[in-house]
MARTI-695410 format. One record per residue: residue in one letter; x, y, z of N, C-alpha, C in turn. Coordinates in steps of 0.2 Angstrom, whole numbers, plus 5000, padded with zeros to 4 digits. Atoms other than C-alpha are relative to their C-alpha. Layout:
N
AXYZXYZXYZ/...
***
This chain:
719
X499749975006497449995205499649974994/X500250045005496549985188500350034995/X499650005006497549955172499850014993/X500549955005497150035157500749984996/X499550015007498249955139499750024996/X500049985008498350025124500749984996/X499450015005499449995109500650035003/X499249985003500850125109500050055006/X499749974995501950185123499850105000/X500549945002501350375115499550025003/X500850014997499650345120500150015005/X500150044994500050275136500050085004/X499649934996501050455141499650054998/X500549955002499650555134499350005005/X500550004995498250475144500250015007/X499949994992499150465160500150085002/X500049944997499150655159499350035002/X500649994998497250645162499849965008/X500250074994497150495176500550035005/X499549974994497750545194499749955005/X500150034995498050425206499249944998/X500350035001497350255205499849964993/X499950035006497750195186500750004997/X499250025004499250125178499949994992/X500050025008499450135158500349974996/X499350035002500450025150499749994994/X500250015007500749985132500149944998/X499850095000500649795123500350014993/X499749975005501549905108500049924993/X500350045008500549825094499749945000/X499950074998500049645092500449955005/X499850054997500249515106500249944997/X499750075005500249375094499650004994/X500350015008499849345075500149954999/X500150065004499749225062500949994999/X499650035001501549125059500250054995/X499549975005503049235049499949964994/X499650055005503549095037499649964996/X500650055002502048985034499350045000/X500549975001500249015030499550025007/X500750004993499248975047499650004999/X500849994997497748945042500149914999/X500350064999496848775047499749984991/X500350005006496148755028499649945001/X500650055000495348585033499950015006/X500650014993494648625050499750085000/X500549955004493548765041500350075001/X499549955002495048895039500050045008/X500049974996495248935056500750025001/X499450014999496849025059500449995006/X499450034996498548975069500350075004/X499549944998499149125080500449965006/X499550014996500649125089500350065003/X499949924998501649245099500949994999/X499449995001503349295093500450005007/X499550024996504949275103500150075004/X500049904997505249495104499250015005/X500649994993503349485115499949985005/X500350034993503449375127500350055005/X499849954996504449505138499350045001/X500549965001503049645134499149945005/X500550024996501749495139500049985007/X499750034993502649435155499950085004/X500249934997502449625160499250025001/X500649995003500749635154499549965005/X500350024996500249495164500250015007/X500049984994501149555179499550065004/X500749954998500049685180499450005000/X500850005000498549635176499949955007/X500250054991498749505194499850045005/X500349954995498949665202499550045000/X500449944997497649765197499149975000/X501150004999495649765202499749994993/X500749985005494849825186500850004992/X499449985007496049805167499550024993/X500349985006495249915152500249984995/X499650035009495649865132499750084998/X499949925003495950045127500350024992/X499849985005496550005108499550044993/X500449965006496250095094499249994997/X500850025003494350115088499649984993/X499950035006494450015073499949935001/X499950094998494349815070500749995000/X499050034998496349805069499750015009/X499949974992496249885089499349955002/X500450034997494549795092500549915001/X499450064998495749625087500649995004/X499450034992497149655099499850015006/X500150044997496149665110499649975004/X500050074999495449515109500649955001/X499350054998497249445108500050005007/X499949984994497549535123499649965006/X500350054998496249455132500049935000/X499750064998496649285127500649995002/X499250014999498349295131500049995007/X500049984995497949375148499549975005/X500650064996496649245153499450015003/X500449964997495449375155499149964996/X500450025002493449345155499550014994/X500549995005492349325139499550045004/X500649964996490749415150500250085003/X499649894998492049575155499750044996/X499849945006491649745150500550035002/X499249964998493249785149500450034993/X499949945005493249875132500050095001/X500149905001493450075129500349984996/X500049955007493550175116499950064999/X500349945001493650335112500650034993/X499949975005493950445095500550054998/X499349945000495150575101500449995008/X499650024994496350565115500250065004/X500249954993495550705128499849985005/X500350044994495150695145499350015000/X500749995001493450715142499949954995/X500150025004493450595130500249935003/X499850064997494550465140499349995007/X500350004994493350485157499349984997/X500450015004492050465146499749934999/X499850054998492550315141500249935003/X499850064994493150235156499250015004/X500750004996491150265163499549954994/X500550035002490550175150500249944994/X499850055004491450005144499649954997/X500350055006490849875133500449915000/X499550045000491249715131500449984991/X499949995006492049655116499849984994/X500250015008491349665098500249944996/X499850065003491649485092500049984992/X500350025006490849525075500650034997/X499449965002492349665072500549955001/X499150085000493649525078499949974993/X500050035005492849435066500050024993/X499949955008492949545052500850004998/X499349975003494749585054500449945000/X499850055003495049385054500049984994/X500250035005494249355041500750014996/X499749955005495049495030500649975000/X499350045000496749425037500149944999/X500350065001496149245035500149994991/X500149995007495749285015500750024997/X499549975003497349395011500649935003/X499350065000498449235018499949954996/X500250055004497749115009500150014993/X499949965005497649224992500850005002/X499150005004499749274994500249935002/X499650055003500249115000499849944997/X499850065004499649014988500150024993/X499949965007499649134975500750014997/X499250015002501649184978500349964996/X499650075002502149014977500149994993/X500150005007501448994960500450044996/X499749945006501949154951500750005002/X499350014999503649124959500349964994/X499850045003504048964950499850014994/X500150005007502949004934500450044997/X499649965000503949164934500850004999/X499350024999505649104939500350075003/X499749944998505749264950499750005006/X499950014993505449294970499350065000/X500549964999503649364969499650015004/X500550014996502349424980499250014997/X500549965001500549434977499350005007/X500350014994499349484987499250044996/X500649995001497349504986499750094997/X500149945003497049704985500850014996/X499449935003498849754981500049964991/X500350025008498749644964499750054997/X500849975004497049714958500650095000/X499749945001498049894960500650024997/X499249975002499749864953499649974993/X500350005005498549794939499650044996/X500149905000497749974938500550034998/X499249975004499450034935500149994994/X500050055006499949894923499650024994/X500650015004498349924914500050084994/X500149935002498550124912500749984995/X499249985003500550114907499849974993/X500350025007499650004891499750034997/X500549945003498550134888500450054997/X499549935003499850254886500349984994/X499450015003500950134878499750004992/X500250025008499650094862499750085000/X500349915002498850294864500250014992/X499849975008499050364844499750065003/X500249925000499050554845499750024995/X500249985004497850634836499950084999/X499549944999498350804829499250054997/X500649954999497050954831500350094999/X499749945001497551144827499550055004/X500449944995496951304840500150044995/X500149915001496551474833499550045006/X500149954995496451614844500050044997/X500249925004495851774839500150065007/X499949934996496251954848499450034999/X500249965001495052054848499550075003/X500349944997494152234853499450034998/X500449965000492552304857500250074999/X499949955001492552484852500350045008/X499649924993493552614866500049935005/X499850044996493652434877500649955000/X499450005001495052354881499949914997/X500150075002495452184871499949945001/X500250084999495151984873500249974996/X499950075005495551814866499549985001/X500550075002494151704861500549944994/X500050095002494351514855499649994995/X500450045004493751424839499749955003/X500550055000492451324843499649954996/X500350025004491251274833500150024992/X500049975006490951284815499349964996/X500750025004488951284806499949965006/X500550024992488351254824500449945003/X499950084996489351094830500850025000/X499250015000491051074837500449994997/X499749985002492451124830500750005001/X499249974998494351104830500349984992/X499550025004495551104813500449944999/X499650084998496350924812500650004997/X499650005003497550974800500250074997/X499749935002498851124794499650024994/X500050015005497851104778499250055001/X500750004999496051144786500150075008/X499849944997496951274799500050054995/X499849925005497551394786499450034995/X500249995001496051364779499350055004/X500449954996495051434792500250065004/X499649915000496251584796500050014994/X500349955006495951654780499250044998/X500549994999494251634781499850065006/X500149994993494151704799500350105000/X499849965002495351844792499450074997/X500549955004493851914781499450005004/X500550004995492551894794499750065003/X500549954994491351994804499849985006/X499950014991491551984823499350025004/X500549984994490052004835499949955004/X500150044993489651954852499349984999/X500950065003488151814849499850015007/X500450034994487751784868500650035006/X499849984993488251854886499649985004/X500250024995487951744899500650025007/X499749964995488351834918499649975004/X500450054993488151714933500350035007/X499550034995488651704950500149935002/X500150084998489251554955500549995007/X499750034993489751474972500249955002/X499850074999490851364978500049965006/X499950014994490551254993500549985002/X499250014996491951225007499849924998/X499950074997492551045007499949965005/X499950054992492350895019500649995003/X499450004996493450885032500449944998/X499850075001494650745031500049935000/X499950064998494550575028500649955000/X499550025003495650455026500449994994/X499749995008496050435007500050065000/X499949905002495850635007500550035002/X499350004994497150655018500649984997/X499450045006498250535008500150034995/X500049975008497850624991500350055002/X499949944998498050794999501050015002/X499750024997499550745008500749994993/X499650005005500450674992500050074997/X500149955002499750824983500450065002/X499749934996500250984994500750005003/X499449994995501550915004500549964999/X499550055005502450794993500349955002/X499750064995502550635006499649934996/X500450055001501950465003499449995004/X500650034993500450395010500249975006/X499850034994501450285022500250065006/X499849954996502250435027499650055005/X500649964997500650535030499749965007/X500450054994499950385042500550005004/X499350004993501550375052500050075002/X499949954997501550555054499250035006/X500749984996499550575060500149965004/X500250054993499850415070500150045007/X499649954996500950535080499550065001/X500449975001499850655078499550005007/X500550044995498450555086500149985008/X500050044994499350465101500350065005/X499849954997500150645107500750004997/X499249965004501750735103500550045007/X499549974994503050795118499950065001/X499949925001502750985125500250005006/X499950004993503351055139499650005006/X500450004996501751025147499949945001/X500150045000501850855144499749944993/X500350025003501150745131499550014999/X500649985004499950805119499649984995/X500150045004498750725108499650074994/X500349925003498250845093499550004995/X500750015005496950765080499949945002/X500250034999495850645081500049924996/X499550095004495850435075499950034994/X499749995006496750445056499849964994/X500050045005496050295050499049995001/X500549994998494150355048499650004991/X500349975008492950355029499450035005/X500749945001491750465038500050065002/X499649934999491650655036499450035006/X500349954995490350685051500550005006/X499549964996490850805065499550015004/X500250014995490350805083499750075000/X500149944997489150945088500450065004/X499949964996490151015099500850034995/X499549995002491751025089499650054995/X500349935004490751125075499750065004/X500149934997490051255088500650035001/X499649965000491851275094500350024994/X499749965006492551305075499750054999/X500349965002491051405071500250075002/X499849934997491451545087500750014997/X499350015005493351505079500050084996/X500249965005492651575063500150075000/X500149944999491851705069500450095003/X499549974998493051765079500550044996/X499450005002494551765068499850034994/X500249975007493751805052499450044999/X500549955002492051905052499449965002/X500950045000490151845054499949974996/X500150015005490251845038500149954994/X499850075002491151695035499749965004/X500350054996490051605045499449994995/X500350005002488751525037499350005002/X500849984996486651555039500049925002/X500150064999486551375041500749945002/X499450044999488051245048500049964995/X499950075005488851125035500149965004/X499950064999488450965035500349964992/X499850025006489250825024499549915001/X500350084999488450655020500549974996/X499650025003489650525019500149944995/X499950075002489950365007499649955001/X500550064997488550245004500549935003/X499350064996489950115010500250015004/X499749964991490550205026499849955003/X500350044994490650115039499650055005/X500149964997490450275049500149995004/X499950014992491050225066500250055003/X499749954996491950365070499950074996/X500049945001492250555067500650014992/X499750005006492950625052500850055005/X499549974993494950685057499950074999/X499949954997495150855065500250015004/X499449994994496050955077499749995006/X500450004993495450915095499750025003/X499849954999495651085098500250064998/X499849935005495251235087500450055004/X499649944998496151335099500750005000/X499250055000497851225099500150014992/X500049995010498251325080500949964999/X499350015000499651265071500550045002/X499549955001500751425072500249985011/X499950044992500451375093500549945001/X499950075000501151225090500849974998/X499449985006502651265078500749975003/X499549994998503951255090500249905004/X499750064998503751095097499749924994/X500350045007503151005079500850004996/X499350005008504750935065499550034996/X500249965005504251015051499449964995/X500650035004503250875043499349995004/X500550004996502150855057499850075002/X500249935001501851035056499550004994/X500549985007501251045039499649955000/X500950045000500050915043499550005004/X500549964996499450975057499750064997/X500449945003499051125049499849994993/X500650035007498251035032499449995004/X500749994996496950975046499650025001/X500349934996496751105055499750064994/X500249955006496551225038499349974996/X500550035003495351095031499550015004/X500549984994494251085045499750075003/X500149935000494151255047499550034995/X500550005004493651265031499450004998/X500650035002492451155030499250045004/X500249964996491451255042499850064998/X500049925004491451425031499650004993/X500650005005490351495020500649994995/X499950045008490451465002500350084997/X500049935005491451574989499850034995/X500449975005490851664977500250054996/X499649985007491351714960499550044995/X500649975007490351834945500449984994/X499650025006490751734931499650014992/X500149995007490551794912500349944995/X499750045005490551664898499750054994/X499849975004490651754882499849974993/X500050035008490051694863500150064994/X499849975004490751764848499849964992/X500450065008489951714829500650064995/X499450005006491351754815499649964992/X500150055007490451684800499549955001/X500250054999490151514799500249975007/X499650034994491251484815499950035006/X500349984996490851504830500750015007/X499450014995492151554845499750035007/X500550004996492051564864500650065006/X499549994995492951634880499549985007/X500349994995492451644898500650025007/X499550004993493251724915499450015006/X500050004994493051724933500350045005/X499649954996493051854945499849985009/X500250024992493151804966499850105003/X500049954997492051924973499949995010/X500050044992491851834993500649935000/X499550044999493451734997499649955003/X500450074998492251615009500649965003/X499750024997493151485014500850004997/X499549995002494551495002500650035004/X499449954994495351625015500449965003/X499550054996495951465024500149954996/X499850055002496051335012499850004992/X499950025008496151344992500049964997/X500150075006495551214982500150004993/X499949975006495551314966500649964997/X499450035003496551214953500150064995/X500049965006497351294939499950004994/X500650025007496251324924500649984993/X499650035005497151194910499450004993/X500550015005495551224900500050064993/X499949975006496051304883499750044998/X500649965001494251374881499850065005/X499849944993494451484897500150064995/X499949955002495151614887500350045006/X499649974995495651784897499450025006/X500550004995494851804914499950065000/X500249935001494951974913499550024994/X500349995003493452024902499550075002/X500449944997492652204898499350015000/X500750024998490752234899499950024993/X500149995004489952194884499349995000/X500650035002488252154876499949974994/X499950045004487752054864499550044993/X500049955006487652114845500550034998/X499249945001489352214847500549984997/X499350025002490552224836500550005001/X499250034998492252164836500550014997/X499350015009493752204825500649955004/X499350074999495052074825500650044998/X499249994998496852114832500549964997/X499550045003497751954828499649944999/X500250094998497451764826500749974996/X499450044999498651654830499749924999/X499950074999498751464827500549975000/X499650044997499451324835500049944999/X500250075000499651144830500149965009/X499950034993499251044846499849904997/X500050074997499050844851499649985003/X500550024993497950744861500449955002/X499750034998498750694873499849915006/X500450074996498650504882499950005006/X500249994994498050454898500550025005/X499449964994499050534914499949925002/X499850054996500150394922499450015009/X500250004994499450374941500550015004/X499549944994500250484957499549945006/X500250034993499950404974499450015001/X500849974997498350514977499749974994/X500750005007497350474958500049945002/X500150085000497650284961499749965007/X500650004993496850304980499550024999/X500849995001495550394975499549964993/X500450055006495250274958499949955007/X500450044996495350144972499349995006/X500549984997494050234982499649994997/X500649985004492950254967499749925000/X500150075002492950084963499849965005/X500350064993492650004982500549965001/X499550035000494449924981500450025006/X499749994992495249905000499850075003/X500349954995494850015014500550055003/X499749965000495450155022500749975003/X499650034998496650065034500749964995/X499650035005497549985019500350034993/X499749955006497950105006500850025000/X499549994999499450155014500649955000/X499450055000500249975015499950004993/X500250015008499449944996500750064998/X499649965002500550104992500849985002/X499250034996502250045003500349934995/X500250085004501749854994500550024993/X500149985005501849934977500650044998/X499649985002503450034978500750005004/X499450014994504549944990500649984995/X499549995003506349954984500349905001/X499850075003506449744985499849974995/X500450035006505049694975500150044994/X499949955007505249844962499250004998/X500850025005503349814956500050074996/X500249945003503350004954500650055000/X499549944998504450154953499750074998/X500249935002504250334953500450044998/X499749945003504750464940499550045002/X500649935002504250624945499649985009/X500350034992502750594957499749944997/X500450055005502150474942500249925002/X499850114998501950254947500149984993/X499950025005502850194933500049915001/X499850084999502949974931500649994997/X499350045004504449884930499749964995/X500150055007504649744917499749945004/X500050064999504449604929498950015004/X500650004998502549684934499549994994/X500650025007501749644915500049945002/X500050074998502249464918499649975007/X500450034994501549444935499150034997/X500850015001499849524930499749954994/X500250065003499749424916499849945001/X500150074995499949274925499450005004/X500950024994498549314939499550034995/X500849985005497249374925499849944998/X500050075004497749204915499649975007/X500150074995497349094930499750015006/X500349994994496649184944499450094998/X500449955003495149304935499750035005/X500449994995494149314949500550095006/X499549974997495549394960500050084997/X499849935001496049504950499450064994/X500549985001494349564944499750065005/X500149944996493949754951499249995003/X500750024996492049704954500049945006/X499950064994492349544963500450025007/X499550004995493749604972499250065005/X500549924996492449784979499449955002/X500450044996491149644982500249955006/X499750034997492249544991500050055007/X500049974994492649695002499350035003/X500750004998490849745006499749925002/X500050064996490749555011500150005006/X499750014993491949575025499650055003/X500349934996491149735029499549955004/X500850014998489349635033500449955004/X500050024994490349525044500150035006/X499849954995490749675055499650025001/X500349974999489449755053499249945003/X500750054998487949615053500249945002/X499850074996488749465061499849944994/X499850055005488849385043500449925003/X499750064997489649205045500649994996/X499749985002491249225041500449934997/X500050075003491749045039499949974993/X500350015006490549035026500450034993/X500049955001490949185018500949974996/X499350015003492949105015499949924996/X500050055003492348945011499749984992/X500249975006491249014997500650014995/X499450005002492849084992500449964995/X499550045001493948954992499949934995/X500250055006493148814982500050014993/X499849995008493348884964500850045000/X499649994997494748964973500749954998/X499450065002495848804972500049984995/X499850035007495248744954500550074995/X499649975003496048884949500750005002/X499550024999497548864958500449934998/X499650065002497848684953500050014991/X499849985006497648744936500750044997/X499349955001499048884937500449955002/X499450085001500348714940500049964999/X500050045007499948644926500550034998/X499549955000501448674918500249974992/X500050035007502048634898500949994999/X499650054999503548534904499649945004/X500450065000503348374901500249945006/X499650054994503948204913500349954996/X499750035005505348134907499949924999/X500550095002504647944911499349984997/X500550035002503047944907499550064993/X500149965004502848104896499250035003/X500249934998501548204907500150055000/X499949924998501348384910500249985008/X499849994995502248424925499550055005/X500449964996501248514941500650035003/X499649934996502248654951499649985006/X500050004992502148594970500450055004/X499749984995502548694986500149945006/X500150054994502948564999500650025006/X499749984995504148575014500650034999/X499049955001505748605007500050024994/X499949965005505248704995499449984993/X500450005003504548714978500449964991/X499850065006504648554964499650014994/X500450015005504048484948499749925004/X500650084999502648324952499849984992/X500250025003502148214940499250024999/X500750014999500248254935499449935000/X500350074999499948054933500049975005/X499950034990500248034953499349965002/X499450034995500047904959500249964994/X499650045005500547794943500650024999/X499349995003502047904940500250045006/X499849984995502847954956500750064998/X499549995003504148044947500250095002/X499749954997504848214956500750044998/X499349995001506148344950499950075001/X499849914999506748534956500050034995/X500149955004506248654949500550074996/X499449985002507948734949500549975005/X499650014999509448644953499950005008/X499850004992509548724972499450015002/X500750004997507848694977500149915004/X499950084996507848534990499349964997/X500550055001506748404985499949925004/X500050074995506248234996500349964994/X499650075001507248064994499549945001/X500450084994506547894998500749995007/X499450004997508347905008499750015008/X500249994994508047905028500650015003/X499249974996509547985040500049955004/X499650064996510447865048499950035008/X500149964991510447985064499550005004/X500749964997508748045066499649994999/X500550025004507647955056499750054995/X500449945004507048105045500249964994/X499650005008507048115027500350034998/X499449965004508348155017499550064994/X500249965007508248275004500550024994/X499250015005509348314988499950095000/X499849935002510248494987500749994995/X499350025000511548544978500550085002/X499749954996512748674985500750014995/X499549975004514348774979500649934998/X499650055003515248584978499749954998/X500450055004514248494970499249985002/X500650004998512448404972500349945008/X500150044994512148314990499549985004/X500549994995510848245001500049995007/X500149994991510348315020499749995000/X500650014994509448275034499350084997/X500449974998507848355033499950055005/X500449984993507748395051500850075001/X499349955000509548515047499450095003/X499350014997510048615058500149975005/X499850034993509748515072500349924999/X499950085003510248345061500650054995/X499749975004511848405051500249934995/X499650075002512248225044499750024989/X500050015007512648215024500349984997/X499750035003513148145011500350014993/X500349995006513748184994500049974995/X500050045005513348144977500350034994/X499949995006514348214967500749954997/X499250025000515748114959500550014995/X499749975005516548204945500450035004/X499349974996518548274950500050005008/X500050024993518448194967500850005003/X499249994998520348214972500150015007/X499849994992521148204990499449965005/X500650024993520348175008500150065002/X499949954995519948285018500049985007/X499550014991520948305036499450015004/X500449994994519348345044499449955002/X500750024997518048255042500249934995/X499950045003518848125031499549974993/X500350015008517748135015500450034995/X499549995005518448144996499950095003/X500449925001518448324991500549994996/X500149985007518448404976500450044998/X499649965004519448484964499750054997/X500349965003518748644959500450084997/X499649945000519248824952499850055000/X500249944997518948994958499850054995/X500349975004518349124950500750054996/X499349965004520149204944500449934998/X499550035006520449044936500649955006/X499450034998521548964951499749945006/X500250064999521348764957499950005006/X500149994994520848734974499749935002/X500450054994520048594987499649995003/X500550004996518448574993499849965003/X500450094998517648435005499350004997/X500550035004516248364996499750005007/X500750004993515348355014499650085001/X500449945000514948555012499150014999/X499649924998514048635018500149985008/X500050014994514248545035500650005000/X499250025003516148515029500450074997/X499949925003516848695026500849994996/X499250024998518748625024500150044991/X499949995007519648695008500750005000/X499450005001521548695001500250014995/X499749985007522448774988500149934999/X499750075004523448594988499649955002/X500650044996522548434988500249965005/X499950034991522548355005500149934998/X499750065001523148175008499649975007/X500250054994522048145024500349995004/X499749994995523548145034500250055004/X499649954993524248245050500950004999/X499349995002525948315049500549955007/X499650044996527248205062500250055004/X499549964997528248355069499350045001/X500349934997526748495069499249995001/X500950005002524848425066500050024997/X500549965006524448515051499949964997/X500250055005523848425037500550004995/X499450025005524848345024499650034992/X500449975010524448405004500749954996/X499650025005525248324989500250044995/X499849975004526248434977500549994994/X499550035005526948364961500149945003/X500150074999526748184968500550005007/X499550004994527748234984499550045006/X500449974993527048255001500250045004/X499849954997527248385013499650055005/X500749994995526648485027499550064998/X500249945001525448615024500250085003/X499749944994526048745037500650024995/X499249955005527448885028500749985005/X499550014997528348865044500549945004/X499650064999528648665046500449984993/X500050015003529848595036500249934997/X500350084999529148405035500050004991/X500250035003529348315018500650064995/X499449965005530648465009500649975001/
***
């Protein structure tokens, strides 16, 4: 038997419709083991190498995993064709005890049987330069959020994340909403003219110019002035220029394109869109079985397999004429940054259309199948073509303009309209009659308008992935978590009116903060350098090591900076530093070691004792809880021993554990009893307790106006 893993159970029931007899597909559904939930994991003195471990939810999955691999002859590493899927499996391999010298890598692009068989004829072993690319990267972003969090938490005094790319983009956000917010409108007047060539039918032209140079009114004052003017004028057509002009098809999908398009047409989020291709990609349920429908989703390159473009082209041909076919095949060249490892996405299977497809697809995964499929199609078709007339008109000294557009070859547009809608005020009417130049014009109307300039457009999902495209800022695999990051309903960083990324209040302060003290970071150059870094450890076996340690060294003067703090110590009148340490996050003296002097940074923040637990040896540490302040064992919960320190309104004993407790009062105001041993001591009492046991019943005894009594309604001890 040979054993074939991949990621996700999907997958698994797609390939086993190609495999017959003598292969098992199982799936390691996602990571085997990773870096530590709660903590940072990386080694930072033993030259950042990170800590994986494997969660408690996978050991089943690997106990499975390695039952089979005992059984079987031959086990391929079938995950995804990227560095994430190159890294699991690596995991997978260590986990399962397999040979470093195995080729027991595949990889294939689309999830056909000709693609899989392929494949399986010609493994590899595995890419250690890709592992190490996608440690790094994960290496870099732990180190960056957690030591960064911690910081902007306490500086802050609020529960924040930051993280390496998603920063630098909510600081893009940040940056535009200031722009908008300081924007002054400046006020500009249109005039529009009607007007008719003899026996033809009318037009509007635009003010433009005036004594040869552009032109707009600035003020009602300077408007009315040139409507009057404009009034007594003589009209003639100055210039008739008549083009054709052609529009090329677009590239097929990449990843960010997909995302834009995706927000744009079909009004989903990025995350949304990646969850829906995932499905896409791994197969979909039909009654003939698991079907896989486009190809890997997470791709920056827009070439396309020989074979797939001949089948569109017959497509084409078929479906639409010859003469959307083009005399030459489009090519696209992609992104001097591309990694280019794979295929740009399209459908598997030009013949597998959406409308085919309809019945066994939800509705969203329809529509994006068929954005795909309609793209790619596209992109394969000849160019449209449009006879477009711009128009000049001389009025005097002022000069006005129009221009229309007539589609005479729809081209590719038949399957995919990119056409935006003309917001450009000098457009004029696109219907225009055939004129020449010299001809005169009589004016019908002129109308004015006072207008505004208006400030920068907020950013939509799709503008702030393509600014991050433009810019070199995270890759295509991370856009969609950057997105999820940025408008998660915990953190708040962002919200959306409309389709527009608005910032909260608590996201001025956070950027603030990483600009003041972490420049580098959140600087868009360094950051696009950075990620072109990690690239060349993927791509050129870079030394990845190096590569974090460079990093890291100005790295921390900056972070020991940002815990300087302008609180002072109240013994020896230092600045206080902001630590993170095991139970949390304090103030330290900055004159350490002369001044040892340590204090929470809020009240319910634990901080070390010199105190050692009678129990267990551990250190104590000081909390203070709903009855007061107290210090616990360190080693809680397997140590629950404590003690407390509070001694204000100590009143009673408590029957259980025999510590005072407290006299406290509720939140309507009515008086009650709590053990001072909480939180290991839960005990409470309207009346205060006396430490005693009742004679007749066990319950506990309480004092009520200087008289004892049992606590139970239905003894009736001490009345």
């Amino acid at each position: 038997m040979q054993l074939i893993i991949v990621e996700s159970p999907h997958k698994a029931k797609t390939i086993e419709k190609f495999l017959k007899g003598g292969y098992k597909v199982d799936a390691s559904k996602g990571h085997v083991r990773d870096l530590p939930v709660n903590r940072m994991g990386i080694r930072i003195d033993k030259n950042f190498e990170p800590f994986y471990e494997i969660s408690p939810e996978k050991k089943a999955d690997i106990k499975r995993l390695k039952d089979d691999a005992e059984k079987a002859d031959k086990i391929f590493l079938a995950t995804d064709p990227d560095r994430e899927g190159e890294a699991i499996s690596w995991h997978l391999k260590e986990v399962l005890g397999l040979n470093d010298a195995d080729t027991n890598r595949i990889e294939f692009n689309e999830i056909s049987e000709k693609a899989v068989k392929n494949a399986l004829a010609h493994p590899r072993k595995i890419d250690m330069n890709l592992v190490n690319a996608q440690q790094a990267r994960r290496v870099l972003d732990r180190i960056v959020g957690y030591s960064v969090s911690p910081a902007a938490s306490c500086r802050l005094n609020e529960n924040l994340s930051a993280g390496r790319v998603q920063s630098v983009a909510l600081k893009m956000v940040v940056d535009r909403e200031r722009e908008i917010a300081a924007f002054v409108p400046q006020e500009y007047w249109n005039l529009k003219a009607e007007v008719r060539p003899d026996g033809k039918q009318p037009f509007k032209v635009l003010l433009v110019e005036k004594s040869g140079k552009k032109y707009k009114p600035s003020c009602a004052e300077e408007a009315a002035a040139a409507e009057e003017y404009l009034k007594a004028a003589r009209f003639t057509v100055s210039g008739v220029k008549k083009t054709v002009v052609k529009s090329h098809a677009p590239a097929p999908y990449i990843t960010s394109t997909l995302q834009q398009d995706g927000s744009i047409r079909l009004n989903i989020t990025a995350p949304q869109v990646m969850q829906i291709a995932q499905r896409l990609y791994e197969g979909v349920e039909t009654p003939n079985g698991n079907v896989a429908l486009i190809t890997y989703m997470r791709t920056d390159s827009v070439r396309i397999s020989s074979e797939a473009q001949a089948q569109a082209l017959d497509y084409i041909k078929n479906n639409y004429g010859a003469e959307y076919v083009p005399s030459k095949p489009n090519f696209y060249r992609s992104k001097k940054d591309a990694q280019d490892a794979h295929e740009a996405i399209r459908p598997i299977d030009v013949r597998r259309t959406p409308e085919s497809m309809q019945n066994v697809l939800d509705k969203n995964q329809y529509r994006l199948y068929k954005l795909i499929y309609d793209r790619f199609i596209a992109s394969q078709m000849s160019e449209a073509k449009y006879d477009s007339v711009a128009v000049d008109v001389k009025a005097g000294e002022y000069g006005l303009k129009t221009s229309g557009r007539t589609l005479v070859f729809k081209g590719y547009t038949a399957v995919y309209d990119d056409t935006k809608k003309d917001e450009d005020e000098e457009s004029g009417n696109a219907l225009l009659p055939d004129l020449s130049e010299g001809e005169l014009l009589t004016l019908l109307s002129l109308n004015k308008e006072q207008k505004f300039t208006k400030p920068p457009v907020r950013y939509t999902e799709a503008t702030l992935i393509k600014n991050m495209e433009d810019k070199g800022i995270g890759r295509p695999s991370t856009y969609a978590t950057i997105m999820a990051k940025l408008t998660d309903k915990k953190r708040e960083y962002v919200r959306k009116e409309k389709k527009y990324l608005v910032p909260n209040e608590v996201s001025y302060s956070l950027i603030d903060f990483l600009v003041k003290y972490f420049p580098d970071i959140m600087d868009v150059g360094f950051t696009a350098k950075m990620e072109n870094d990690l690239d060349e450890v993927g791509e050129n076996g870079k030394d990845w090591h190096k590569l974090i340690a460079d990093f890291y060294a100005p790295f921390e003067k900056q972070l020991e900076k940002s815990r300087i703090t302008d609180v002072k110590c109240e013994k020896c009148g230092a600045p206080m530093i902001i630590k993170s340490g095991r139970y949390g996050n304090y103030y330290a003296c900055s004159n350490y070691p002369e001044c040892q002097n340590i204090r929470p940074v809020n009240e319910k923040v634990a901080i070390p004792t010199d105190k050692i637990c009678p129990e267990c040896g551990s250190i104590m540490v000081e909390r203070e809880g709903r009855f007061g302040k107290f210090i616990a064992c360190s080693n809680y919960p397997k140590c629950r021993y404590t003690v407390s320190l509070a001694t204000d309104n100590l009143e009673g004993v408590c029957p259980e554990c025999g510590k005072p407790t407290k006299k406290m009062t509720s939140r309507k105001g009515k008086v009650f009893y709590g053990c001072s041993g909480y939180p290991d001591c839960k005990f409470m009492s309207w009346d205060m307790p006396t430490g005693k046991k009742c004679p007749d019943c066990g319950a506990y005894l309480v004092s009520v106006n200087g008289k004892v009594k049992c606590s139970s309604k239905s003894c009736k001890y001490g009345e």
